[in-house]
N, C-alpha and C positions, 0 to 999 in steps of 0.2 A: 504493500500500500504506500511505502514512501513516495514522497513526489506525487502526490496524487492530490488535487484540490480537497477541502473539506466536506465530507457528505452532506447532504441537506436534511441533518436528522441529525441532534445530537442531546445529552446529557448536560445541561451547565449546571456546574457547582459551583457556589458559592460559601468562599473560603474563609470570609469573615462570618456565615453563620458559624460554621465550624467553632472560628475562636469565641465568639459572642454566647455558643452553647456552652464552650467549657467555660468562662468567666461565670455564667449561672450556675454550672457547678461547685464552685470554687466559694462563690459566695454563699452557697446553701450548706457546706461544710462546715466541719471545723478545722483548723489551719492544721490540724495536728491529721487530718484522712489526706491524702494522696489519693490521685484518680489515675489510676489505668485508662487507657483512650484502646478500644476493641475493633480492631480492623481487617479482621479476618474476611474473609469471600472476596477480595479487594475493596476493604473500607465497605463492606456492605453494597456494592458496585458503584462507589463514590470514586473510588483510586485510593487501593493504600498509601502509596507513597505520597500523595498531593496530599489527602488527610492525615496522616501522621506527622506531615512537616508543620502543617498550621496546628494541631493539637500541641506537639512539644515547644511550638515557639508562644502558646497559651499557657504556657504553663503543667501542662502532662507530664507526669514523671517515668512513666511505666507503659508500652506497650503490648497488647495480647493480641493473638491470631489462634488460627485454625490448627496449620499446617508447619510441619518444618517448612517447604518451599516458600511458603509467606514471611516465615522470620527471615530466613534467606537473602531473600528481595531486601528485605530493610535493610538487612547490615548490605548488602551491596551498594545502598543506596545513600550510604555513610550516615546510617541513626547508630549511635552510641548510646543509649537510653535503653535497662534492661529491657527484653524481652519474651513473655512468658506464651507458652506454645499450649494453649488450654486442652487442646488435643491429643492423640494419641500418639506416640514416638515410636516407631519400630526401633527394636536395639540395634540392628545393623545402622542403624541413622545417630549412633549414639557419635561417631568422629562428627558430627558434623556439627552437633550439640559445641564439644570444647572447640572446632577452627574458629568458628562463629561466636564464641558465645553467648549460646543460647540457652535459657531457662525450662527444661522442659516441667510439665507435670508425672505424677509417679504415681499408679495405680498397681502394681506388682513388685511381687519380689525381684521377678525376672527382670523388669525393666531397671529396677533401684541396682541392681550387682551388674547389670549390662553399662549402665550410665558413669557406675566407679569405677569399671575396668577400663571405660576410655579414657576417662579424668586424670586416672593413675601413669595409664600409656604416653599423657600429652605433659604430664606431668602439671598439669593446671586443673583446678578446682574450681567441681562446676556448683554451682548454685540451682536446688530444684525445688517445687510446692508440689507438697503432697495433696490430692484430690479427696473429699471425703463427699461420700453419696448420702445424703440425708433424709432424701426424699424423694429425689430423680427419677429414680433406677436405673440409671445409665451405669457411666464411666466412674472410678473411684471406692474406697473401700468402705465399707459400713462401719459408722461411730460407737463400735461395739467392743468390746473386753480385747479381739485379737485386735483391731484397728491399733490400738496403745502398744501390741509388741509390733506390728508393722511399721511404725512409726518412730518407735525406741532403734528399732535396727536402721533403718533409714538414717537415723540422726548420727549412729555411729558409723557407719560407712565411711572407709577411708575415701578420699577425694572427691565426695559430697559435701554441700554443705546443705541444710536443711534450713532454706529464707521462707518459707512459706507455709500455708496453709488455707485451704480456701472449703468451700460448697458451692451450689449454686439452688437457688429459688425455683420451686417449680411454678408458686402460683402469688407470686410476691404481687402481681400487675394487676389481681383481684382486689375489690373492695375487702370480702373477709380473708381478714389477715391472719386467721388458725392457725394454718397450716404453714405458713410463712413461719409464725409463732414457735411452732413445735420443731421445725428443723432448727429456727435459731437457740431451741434449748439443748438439742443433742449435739448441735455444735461446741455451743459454751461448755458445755458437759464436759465433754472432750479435751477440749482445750486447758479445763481444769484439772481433768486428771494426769493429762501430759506435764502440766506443771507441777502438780503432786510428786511427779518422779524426778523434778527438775530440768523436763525440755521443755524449756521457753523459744518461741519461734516467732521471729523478730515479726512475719508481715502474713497477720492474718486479713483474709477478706471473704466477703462474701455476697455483697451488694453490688446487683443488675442495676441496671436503668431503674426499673418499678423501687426496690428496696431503698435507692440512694435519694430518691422523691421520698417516701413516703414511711421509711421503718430507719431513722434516726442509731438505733439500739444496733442496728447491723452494718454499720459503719466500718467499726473495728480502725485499721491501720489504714486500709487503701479501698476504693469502693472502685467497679469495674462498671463502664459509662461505655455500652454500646449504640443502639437505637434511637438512643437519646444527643448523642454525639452529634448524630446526623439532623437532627430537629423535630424527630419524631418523638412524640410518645408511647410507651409499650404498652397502653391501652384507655379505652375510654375512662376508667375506676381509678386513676390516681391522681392523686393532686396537682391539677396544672397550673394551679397560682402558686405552690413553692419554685418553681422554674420555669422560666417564659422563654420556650425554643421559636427558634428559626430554623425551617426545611431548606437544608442546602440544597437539592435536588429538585432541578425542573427539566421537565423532557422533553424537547421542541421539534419543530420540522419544518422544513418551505412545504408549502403547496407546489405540487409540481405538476397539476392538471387540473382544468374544470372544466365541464361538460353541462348543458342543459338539457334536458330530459324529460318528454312528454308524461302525463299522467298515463299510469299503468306499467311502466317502463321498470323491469327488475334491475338489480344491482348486488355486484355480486355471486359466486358462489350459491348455487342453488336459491338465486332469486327469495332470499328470507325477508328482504325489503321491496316493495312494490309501491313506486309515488302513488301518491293519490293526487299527486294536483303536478303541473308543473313544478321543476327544483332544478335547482344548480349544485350537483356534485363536485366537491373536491379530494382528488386525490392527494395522500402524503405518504411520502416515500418510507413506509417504517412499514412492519407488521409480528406476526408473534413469530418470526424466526431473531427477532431483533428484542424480544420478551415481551411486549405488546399483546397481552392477552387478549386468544378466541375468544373466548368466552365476553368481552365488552360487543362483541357484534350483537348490534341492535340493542344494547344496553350501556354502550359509555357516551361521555364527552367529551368537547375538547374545546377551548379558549381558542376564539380568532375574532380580532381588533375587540377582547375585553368580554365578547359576549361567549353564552354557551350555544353550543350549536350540537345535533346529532350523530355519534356513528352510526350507519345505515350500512345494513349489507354486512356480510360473513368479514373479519378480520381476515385477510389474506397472511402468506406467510413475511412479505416486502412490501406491502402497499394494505392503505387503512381508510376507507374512502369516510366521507361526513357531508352532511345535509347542510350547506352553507346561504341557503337559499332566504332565511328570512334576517341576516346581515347585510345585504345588497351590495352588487357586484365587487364581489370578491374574485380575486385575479389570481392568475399563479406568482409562485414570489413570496406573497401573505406569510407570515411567519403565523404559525399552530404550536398552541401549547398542553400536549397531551397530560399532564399533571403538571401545576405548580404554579409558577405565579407569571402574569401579563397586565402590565399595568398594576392598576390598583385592584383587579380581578383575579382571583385564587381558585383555584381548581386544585382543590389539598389530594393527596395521595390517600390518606385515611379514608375520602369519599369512594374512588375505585375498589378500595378495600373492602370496603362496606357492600359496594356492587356485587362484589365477587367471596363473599365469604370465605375472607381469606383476613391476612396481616400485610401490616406495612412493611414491615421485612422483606416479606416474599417478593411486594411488588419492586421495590429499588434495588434487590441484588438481583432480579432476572433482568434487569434489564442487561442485553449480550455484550459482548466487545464488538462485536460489530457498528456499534452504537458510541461516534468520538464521546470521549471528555473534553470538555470544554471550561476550563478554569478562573473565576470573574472572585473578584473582591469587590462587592456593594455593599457596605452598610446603610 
């Protein structure tokens, strides 16, 4: 693609939301919590690296990802800011843990003696957070009688050090905070009795986006800021007056066709839309190969000059047609804004979410690589 003009479809991110979200972090804390900035899937398909630069230059102490390949990219990218790999680590990926390093998480024995052997080998000591399952059921070891010898041995492992300790929230983003409650006790539990035997561990955490809005008491050392990063909220139920975001993420496109079209006239893929009156179609060059979901055929919108206007017609996999017909003559050229902000007009992402019973997540990390970034500082 090098040398190739800019597509007429892109993702603009905006880089001062970024910092503007994490200063409302900052301010909702207490100076004594550190924020982790979560950038895993590519910054949530924002760009890791353009979001992790404006995050550390906000003040972020600590980066998390998915993937070894994604810690990877950063330190390629010259972040010196640790890096915690919330994911899973094959041990043959443990070399790459100390060239890098990188902080992974430790859910086994087999990974904790794989991850010393390399530390020892490179003769440099690696820093790791042990994972504890509290209520997930995922990844990480249960807050139970053996959790405390897993954890003892962990801590004694030559060419480890043991910086961490974390959980994660299954339903922290809920109004009723129970359940939230009760893992934050088996947590502290734990944490108490590790201290009983005298392993104190410098950087516990455990607060999402939802917990670091709304459950104060799960603060702890460092609190972990993904979805929220981005200007989103992790759900309608928490408190959006303790933190006032900005959506980085708007998704646009030229109109690159328009057509008028007699009533009765199909469109589209198995003709799902049939005018019923004269209309002026516009074509825009995206579709769900570009993550632009099917499923808004004959159910989304989209911003063009401020107003909302129709998708009409099956989502193709390249091309998204729309009923432009009661904004008046609309040309190609027209810039369309399938989520997010035009003018003083907003078409939030939480809305399509809504459409498609689904989350916000889902809709700004599919959006493909096929689809430029396009990088703006507006405040």
């Amino acid at each position: 693609m090098c040398g190739f003009p800019l597509r007429p479809a892109w993702a603009e991110i905006n880089l001062a939301a970024i910092g503007h979200n994490v200063h409302q972090f900052k301010n909702h804390l207490s100076p004594k919590t550190s924020i982790m900035a979560i950038v895993k899937a590519d910054g949530y398909g924002h760009g890791a690296v353009e979001v992790a630069r404006a995050a550390v230059a906000a003040g972020v102490s600590f980066l998390g990802v998915g993937l070894v390949e994604e810690a990877v990219q950063l330190r390629e990218s010259g972040f010196n800011v640790p890096i915690l790999i919330l994911g899973f680590t094959p041990a043959e990926y443990a070399p790459y843990l100390c060239r890098y390093n990188l902080t992974p998480s430790v859910f086994t024995l087999e990974e904790a003696d794989a991850f010393a052997r390399a530390a020892r080998n490179s003769a440099q000591a690696l820093a790791v957070h042990v994972a504890v399952d509290t209520g997930m059921g995922r990844v990480g070891c249960f807050p139970c009688e053996k959790a405390d010898d897993f954890i003892a041995y962990v801590a004694a492992l030559q060419g480890l050090i043991l910086q961490g300790i974390y959980t994660h929230f299954a339903s922290a983003d809920q109004s009723d905070k129970k359940f939230a409650c009760w893992q934050l006790k088996r947590f502290n539990d734990l944490v108490r009795r590790l201290a009983a035997q005298g392993i104190h561990i410098p950087v516990k955490h455990t607060a999402n986006s939802a917990a670091s809005i709304d459950l104060p008491e799960a603060h702890f050392d460092m609190v972990r800021i993904g979805i929220s990063l981005y200007g989103l909220y992790p759900s309608a139920e928490v408190d959006r007056s303790a933190v006032v975001l900005r959506p980085a993420m708007s998704l646009k496109a030229r109109i690159i066709f328009t057509k008028d079209i007699p009533a009765g006239t199909g469109v589209s893929y198995g003709s799902t839309y049939v005018a019923d009156r004269p209309v002026r179609i516009a074509t825009l060059p995206l579709g769900y190969g570009d993550g632009y979901p099917r499923k808004l055929s004959n159910v989304g919108q989209v911003l063009v000059r401020g107003k909302r206007v129709p998708v009409v017609g099956r989502v193709c996999m390249d091309q998204t047609m729309i009923n432009v017909q009661d904004v008046g003559g609309v040309l190609a050229g027209e810039e369309a804004v399938l989520f997010g902000r035009q003018g003083e007009a907003l078409l939030h992402v939480d809305e399509l979410a809504g459409w498609l019973d689904t989350i916000n997540y889902e809709l700004v990390t599919r959006i493909s690589g096929r689809i430029p970034r396009v990088y703006v500082r507006e405040d």
